[in-house]
N, C-alpha and C positions, 0 to 999 in steps of 0.2 A: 110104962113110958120111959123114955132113957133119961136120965137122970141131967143128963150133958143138952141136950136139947130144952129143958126143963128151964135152965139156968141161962144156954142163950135167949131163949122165948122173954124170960124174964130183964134180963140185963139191958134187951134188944129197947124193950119196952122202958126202962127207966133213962136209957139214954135220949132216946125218941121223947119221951117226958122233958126230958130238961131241956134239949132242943127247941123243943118247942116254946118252952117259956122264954128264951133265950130270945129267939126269932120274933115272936111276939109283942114283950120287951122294947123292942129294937123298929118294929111295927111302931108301934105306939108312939116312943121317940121321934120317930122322922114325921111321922104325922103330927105331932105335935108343934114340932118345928117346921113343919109347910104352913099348918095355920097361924103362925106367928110370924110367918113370912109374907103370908100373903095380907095380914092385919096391915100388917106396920108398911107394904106398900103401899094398901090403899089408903091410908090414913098421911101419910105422905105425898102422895098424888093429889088428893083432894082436898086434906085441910092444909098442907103446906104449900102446894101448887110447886110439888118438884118429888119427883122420882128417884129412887137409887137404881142405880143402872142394872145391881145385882140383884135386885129382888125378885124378878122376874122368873130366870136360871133357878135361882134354889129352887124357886116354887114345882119348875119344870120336873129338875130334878129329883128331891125328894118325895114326887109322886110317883116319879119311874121309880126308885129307890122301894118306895112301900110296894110299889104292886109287884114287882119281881122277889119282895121276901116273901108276900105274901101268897106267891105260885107254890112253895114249898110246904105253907101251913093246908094249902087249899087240897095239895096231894095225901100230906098224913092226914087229914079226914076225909079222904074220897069225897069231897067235893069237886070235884072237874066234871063240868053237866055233862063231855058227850060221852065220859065213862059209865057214869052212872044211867046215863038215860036209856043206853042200848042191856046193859047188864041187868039194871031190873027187870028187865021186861023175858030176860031168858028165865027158861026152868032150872033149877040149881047144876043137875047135869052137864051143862052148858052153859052156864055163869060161870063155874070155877078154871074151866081151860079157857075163855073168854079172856079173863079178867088175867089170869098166867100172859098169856101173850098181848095182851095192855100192859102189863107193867113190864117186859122183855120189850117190848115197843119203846114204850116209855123211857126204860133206861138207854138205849138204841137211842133214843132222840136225845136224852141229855147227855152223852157224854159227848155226840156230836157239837150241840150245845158249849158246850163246857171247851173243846179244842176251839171251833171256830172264837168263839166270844175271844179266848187268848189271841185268835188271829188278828180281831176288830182290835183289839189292846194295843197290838204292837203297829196296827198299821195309823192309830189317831194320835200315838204318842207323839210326835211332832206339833200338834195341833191345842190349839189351847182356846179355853170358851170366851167369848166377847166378854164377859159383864161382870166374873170371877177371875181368869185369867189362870186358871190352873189348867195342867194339863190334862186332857180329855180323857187319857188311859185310866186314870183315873173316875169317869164318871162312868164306861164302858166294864169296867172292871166289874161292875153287879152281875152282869151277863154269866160269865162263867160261877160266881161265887153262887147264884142264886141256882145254878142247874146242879153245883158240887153240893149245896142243902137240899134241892129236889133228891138227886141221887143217895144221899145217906136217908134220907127219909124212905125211899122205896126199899131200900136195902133193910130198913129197921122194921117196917112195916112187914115184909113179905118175913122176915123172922120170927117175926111176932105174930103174925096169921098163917104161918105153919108149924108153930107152938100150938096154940091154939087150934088146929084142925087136927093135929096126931093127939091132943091129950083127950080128944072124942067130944069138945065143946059147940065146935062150929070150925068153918074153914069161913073164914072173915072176909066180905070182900067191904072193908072200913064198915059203914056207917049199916050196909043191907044184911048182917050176920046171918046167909045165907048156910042152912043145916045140908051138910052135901051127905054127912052120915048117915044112914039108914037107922032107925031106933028098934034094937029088938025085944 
């Protein structure tokens, strides 16, 4: 095997690693701070009998926030249901050119992703949220940044599972380690 493929396979894969803990991290964070947002609303609302205006918005927020980091963790472990749902069900023959053009699709849709989101960006920058008062571009800004972590992820991944399919181990398709190799 080539010694240069060896070492992207590898590197592909430790980047991908720390990404991911990164992302994750950052997961945790914002969810943690939705639930302490949405505490200190209700406890506000109901034992103070008065609201903060803002409390609301974060909560909104920071759930959009987690679920668009979380599109990028869902991708490096091929968890996306209607990838997987259709790919187990082929014979390996047909699972690995399958799964090739889902993730040529895939990056096809996020980089579209990725431009328009900048287009949403520039067009809310005027516009600023009732209850925070910051400008919008700002809470539209996940849009692209979460399609730029999708796409490094597919890019890290598909390195990493064509490492892994030329060193004769399996050609990966995430979680289904589908054997496309013939064993002689």
């Amino acid at each position: 095997m080539n010694i240069h493929l060896k070492k992207v396979g590898l590197w592909s894969k430790t980047i991908s690693d720390r990404l991911e803990k990164i992302i994750q991290w950052a997961c945790i964070t914002i969810a943690a701070v939705m639930v302490l947002d949405i505490l200190i609303g209700i406890v506000a609302r109901y034992v103070f009998n008065n609201s903060f205006t803002w409390a609301e918005e974060v909560g909104r927020y920071t759930m959009i926030f987690s679920a668009f980091l979380g599109l990028g963790l869902a991708l490096k472990k091929g968890q996306h249901v209607g990838i997987t749902f259709v790919i187990e069900r082929l014979k390996p023959n047909l699972a690995i050119p399958v799964d090739i053009f889902g993730r040529i699709t895939i990056g096809i849709f996020l980089i579209v992703m990725t431009v328009k989101g900048i287009d949403i960006c520039r067009l809310v920058s005027l516009q600023t949220s009732p209850g925070l008062g910051i400008n919008m571009a700002w809470i539209f800004l996940i849009i692209p940044i979460s399609s730029i972590i999708q796409l490094i992820f597919l890019v890290l991944m598909s390195l990493e599972d064509l490492y892994l399919g030329f060193s004769g181990r399996y050609l990966s398709i995430r979680n289904l380690k589908i054997n496309y190799y013939k064993e002689t």
